[in-house]
Backbone as a chain_set.jsonl record, in Angstrom:
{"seq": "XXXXXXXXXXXXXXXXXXXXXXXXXXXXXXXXXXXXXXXXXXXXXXXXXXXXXXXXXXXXXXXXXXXXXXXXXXXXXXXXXXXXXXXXXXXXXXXXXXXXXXXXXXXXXXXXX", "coords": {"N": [[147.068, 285.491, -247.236], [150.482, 286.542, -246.604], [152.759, 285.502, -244.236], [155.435, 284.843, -244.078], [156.382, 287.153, -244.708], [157.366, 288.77, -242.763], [158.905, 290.967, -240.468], [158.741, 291.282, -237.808], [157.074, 289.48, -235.113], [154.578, 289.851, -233.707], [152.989, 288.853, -230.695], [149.761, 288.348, -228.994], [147.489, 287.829, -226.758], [145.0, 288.009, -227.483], [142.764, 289.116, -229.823], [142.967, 292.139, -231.181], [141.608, 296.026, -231.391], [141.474, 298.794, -233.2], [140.45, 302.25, -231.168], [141.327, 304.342, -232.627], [142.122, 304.736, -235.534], [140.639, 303.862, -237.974], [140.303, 299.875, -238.91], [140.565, 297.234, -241.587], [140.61, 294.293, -240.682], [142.263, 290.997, -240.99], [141.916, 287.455, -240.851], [143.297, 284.311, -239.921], [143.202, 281.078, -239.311], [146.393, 278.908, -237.925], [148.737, 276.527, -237.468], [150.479, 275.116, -234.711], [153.476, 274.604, -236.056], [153.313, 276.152, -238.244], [153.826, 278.687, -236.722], [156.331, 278.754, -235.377], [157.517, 278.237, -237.906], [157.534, 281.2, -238.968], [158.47, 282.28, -237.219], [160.598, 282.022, -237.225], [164.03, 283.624, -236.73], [163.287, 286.566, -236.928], [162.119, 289.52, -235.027], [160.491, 288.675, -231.947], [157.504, 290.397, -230.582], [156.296, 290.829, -227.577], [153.012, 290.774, -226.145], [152.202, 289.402, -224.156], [150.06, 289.18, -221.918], [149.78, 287.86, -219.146], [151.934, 285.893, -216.682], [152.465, 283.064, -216.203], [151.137, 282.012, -219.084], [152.911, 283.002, -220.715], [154.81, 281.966, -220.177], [154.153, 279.242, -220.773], [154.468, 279.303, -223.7], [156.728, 280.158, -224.106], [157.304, 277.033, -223.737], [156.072, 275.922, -225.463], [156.686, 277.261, -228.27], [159.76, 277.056, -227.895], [161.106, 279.082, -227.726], [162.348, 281.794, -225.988], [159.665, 284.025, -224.331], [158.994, 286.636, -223.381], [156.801, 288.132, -220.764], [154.582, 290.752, -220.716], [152.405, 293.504, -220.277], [151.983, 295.824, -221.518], [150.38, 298.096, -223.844], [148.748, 297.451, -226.823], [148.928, 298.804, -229.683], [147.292, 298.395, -233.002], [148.749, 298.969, -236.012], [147.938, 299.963, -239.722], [149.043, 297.487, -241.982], [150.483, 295.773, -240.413], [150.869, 292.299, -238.829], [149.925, 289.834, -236.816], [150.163, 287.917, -234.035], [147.743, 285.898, -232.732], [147.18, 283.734, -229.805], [145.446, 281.969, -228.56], [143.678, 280.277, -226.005], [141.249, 277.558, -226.176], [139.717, 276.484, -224.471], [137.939, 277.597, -221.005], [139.905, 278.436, -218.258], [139.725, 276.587, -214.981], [141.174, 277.506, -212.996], [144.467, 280.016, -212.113], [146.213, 278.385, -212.0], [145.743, 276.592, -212.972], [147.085, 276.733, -215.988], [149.579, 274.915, -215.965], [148.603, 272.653, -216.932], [148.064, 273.048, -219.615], [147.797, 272.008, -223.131], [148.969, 271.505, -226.016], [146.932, 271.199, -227.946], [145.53, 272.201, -226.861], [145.243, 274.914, -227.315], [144.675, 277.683, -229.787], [146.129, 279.083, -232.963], [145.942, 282.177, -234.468], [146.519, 284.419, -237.071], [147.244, 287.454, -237.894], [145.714, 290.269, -239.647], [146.437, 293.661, -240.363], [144.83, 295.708, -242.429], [144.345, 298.81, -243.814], [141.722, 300.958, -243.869]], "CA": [[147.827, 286.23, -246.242], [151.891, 285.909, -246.531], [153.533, 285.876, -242.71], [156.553, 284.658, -244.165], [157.432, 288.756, -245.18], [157.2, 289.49, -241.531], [160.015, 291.015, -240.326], [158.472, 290.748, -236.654], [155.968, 288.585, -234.779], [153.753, 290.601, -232.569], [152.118, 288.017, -229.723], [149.025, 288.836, -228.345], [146.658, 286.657, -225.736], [143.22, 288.231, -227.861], [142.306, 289.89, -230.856], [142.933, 293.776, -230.53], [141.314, 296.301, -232.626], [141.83, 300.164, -232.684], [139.768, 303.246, -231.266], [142.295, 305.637, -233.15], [142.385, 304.553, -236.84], [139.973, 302.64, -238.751], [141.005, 299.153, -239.822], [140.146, 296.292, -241.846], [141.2, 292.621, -240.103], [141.999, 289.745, -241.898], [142.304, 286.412, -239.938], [143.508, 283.339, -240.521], [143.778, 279.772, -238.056], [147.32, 278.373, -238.568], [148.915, 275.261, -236.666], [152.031, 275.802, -233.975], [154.249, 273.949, -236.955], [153.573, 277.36, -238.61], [153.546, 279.611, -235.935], [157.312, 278.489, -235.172], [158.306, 278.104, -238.854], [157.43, 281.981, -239.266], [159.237, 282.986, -235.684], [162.559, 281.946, -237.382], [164.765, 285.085, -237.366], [162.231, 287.443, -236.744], [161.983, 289.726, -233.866], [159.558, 288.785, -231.111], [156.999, 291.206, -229.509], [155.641, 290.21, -226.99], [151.792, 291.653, -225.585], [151.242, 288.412, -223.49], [150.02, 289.687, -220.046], [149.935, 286.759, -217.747], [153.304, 285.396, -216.78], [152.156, 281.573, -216.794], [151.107, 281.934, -220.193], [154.055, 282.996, -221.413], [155.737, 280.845, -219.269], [153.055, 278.563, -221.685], [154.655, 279.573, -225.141], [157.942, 279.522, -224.069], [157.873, 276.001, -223.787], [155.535, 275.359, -226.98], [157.411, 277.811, -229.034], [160.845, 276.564, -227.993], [161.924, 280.465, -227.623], [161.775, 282.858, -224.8], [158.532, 284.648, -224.483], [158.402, 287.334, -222.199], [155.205, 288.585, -220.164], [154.729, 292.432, -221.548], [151.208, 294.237, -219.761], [151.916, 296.875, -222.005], [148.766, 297.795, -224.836], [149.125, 296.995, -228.408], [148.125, 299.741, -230.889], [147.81, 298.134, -234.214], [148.512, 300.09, -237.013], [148.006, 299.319, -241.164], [150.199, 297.239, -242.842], [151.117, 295.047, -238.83], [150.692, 291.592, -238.875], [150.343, 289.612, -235.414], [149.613, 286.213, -233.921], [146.939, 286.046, -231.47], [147.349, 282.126, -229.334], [144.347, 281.655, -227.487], [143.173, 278.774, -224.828], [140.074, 276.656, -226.587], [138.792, 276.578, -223.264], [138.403, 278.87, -219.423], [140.632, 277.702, -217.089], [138.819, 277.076, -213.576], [141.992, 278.508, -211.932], [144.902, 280.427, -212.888], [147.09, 277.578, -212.149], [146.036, 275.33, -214.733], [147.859, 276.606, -217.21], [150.333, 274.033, -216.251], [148.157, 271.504, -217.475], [147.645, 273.246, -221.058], [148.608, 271.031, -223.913], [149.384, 272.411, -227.428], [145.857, 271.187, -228.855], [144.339, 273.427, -226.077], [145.345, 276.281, -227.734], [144.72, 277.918, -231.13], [146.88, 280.365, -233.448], [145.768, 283.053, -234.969], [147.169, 284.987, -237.968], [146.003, 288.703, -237.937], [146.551, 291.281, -240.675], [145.678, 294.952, -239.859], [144.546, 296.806, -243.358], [143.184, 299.788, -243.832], [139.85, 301.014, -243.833]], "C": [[149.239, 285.654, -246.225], [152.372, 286.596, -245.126], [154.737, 285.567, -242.989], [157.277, 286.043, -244.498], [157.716, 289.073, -244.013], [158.686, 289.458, -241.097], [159.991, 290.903, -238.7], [157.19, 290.018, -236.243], [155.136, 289.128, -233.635], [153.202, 289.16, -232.204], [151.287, 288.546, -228.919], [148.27, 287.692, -228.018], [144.552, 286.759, -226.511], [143.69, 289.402, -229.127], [142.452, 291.294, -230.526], [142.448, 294.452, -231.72], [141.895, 298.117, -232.225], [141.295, 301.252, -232.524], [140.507, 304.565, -232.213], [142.084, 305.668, -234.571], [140.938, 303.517, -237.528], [140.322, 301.829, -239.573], [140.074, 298.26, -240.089], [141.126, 295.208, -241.077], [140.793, 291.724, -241.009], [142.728, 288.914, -240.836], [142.82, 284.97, -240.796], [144.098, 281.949, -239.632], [145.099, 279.464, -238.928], [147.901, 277.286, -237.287], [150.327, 276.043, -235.914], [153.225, 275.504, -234.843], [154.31, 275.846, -237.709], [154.3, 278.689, -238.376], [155.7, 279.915, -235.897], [158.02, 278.938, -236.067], [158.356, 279.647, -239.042], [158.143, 283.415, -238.076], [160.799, 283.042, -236.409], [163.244, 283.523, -237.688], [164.179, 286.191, -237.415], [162.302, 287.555, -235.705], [160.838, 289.636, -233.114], [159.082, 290.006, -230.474], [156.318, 290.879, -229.006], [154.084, 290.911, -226.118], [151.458, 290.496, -224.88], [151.404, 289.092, -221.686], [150.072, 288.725, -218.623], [151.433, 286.08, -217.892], [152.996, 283.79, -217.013], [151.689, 281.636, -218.114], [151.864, 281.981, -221.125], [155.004, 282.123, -221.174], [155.401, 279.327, -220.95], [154.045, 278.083, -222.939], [156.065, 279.675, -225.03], [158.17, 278.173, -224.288], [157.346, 275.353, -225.328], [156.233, 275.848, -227.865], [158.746, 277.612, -229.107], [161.591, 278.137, -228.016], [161.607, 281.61, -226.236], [160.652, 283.645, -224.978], [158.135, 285.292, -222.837], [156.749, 287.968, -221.866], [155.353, 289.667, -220.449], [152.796, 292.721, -220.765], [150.814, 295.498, -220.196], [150.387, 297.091, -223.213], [149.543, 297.76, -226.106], [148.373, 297.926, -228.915], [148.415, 299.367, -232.034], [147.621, 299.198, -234.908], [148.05, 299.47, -238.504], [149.466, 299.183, -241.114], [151.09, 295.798, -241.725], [150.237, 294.049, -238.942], [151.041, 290.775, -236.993], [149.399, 288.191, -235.425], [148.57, 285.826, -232.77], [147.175, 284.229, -230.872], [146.027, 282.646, -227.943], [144.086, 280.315, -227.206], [141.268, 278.897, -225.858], [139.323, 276.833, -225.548], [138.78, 277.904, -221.829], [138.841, 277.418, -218.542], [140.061, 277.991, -216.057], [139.883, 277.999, -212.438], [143.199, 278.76, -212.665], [146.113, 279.301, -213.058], [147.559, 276.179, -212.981], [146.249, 275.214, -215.538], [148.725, 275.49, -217.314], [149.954, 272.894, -217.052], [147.428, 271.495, -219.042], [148.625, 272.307, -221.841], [148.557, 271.882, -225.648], [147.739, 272.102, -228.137], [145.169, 271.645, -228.158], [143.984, 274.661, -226.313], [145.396, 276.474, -229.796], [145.262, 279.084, -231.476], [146.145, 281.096, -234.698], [146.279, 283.949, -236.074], [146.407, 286.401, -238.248], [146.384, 289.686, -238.948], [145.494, 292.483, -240.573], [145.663, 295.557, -241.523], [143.934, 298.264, -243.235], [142.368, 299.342, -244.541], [139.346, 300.651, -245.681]], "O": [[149.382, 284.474, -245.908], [152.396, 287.803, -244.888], [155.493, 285.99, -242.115], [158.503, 286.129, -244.564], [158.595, 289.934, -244.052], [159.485, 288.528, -241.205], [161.019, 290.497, -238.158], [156.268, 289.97, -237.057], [155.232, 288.544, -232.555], [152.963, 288.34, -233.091], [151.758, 289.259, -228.033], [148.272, 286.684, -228.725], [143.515, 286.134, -226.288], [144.625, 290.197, -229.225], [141.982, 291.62, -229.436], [142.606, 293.978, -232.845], [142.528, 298.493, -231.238], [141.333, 301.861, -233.593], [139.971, 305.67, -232.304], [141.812, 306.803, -234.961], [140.65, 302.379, -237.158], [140.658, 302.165, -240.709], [139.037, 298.135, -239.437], [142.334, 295.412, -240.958], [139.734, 291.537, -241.607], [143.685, 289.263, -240.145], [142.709, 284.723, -241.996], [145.289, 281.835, -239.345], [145.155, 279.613, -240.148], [147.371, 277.372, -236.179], [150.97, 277.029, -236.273], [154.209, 276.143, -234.471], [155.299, 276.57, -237.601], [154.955, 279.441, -239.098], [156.262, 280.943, -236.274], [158.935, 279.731, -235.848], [159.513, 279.842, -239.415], [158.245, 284.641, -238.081], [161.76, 283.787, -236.217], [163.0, 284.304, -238.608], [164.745, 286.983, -238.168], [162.479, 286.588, -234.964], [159.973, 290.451, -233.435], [159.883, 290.717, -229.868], [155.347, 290.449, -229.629], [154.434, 291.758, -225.296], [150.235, 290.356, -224.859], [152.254, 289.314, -220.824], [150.347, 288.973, -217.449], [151.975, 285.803, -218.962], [153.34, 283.321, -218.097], [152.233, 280.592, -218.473], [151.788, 281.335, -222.17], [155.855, 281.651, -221.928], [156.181, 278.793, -221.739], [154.36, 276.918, -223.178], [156.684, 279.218, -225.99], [159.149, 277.895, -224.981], [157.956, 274.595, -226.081], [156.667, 274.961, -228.6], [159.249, 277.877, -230.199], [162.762, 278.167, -228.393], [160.518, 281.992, -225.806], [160.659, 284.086, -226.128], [157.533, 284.917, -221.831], [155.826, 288.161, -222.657], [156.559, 289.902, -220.535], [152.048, 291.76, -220.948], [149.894, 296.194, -219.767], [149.51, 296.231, -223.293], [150.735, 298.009, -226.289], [147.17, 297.95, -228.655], [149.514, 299.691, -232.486], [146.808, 300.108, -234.75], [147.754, 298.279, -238.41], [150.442, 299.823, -240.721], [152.002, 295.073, -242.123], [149.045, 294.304, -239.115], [151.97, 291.033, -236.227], [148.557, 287.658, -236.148], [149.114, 285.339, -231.779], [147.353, 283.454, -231.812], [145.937, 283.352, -226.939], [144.229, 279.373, -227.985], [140.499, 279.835, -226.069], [138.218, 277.357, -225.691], [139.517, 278.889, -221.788], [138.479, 276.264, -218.308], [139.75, 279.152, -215.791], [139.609, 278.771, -211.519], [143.383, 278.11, -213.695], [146.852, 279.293, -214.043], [148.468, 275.428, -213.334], [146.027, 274.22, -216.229], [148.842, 274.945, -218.412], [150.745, 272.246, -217.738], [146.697, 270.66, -219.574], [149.745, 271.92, -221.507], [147.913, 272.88, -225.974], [147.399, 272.965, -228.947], [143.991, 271.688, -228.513], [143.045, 275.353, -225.917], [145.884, 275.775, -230.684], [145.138, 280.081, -230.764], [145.86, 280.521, -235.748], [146.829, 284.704, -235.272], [145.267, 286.497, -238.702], [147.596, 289.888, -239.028], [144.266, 292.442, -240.646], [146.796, 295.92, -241.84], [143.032, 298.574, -242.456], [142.11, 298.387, -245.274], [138.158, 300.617, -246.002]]}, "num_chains": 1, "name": "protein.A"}
């Protein structure tokens, strides 16, 4: 899977798939060293729905990361980064106390069917 062609970085909080189209998914874990190196110069989109979370990835990512509640329709050919929490938080306020090895990145590649 090459993320370095990406000309943007879709961010999403979970895996999305699509009732409209039938796709193949290809995944792939990658470290925040990556995640970053593949943000350079590339436009952010952002699908993260909770504002502390983004709040989150702002500070890990070192770039603004707005909160978006909007839906994600992948299509073929759209590459995206899913960052999910390792664990459930007992309340919503403990995001503050997420640490970068709490969370894992995702590398998603939408093919067709």
């Amino acid at each position: 899977m090459v993320m370095a062609q990406m000309e943007k970085v879709v961010l999403l909080n979970a895996l999305v798939t699509s009732s409209r189209i039938p796709l193949t998914i290809k995944t792939q874990p990658v470290g925040l060293g990556d995640v970053k190196y593949y943000m350079e110069g590339k436009e952010i989109l952002s699908y993260i729905g909770h504002e502390a979370t983004a709040s989150l990835l702002t500070q890990l990512l070192g770039k603004p990361i707005p909160s978006n509640r909007a839906m994600y329709e992948p299509k073929p050919n759209e590459k995206a980064v899913v960052v999910r929490l390792k664990k459930r938080l007992e309340k919503p306020e403990d995001i503050k106390n997420v640490k970068e090895e709490d969370c894992e990145f995702i590398v998603v590649e939408y093919l067709n069917y």
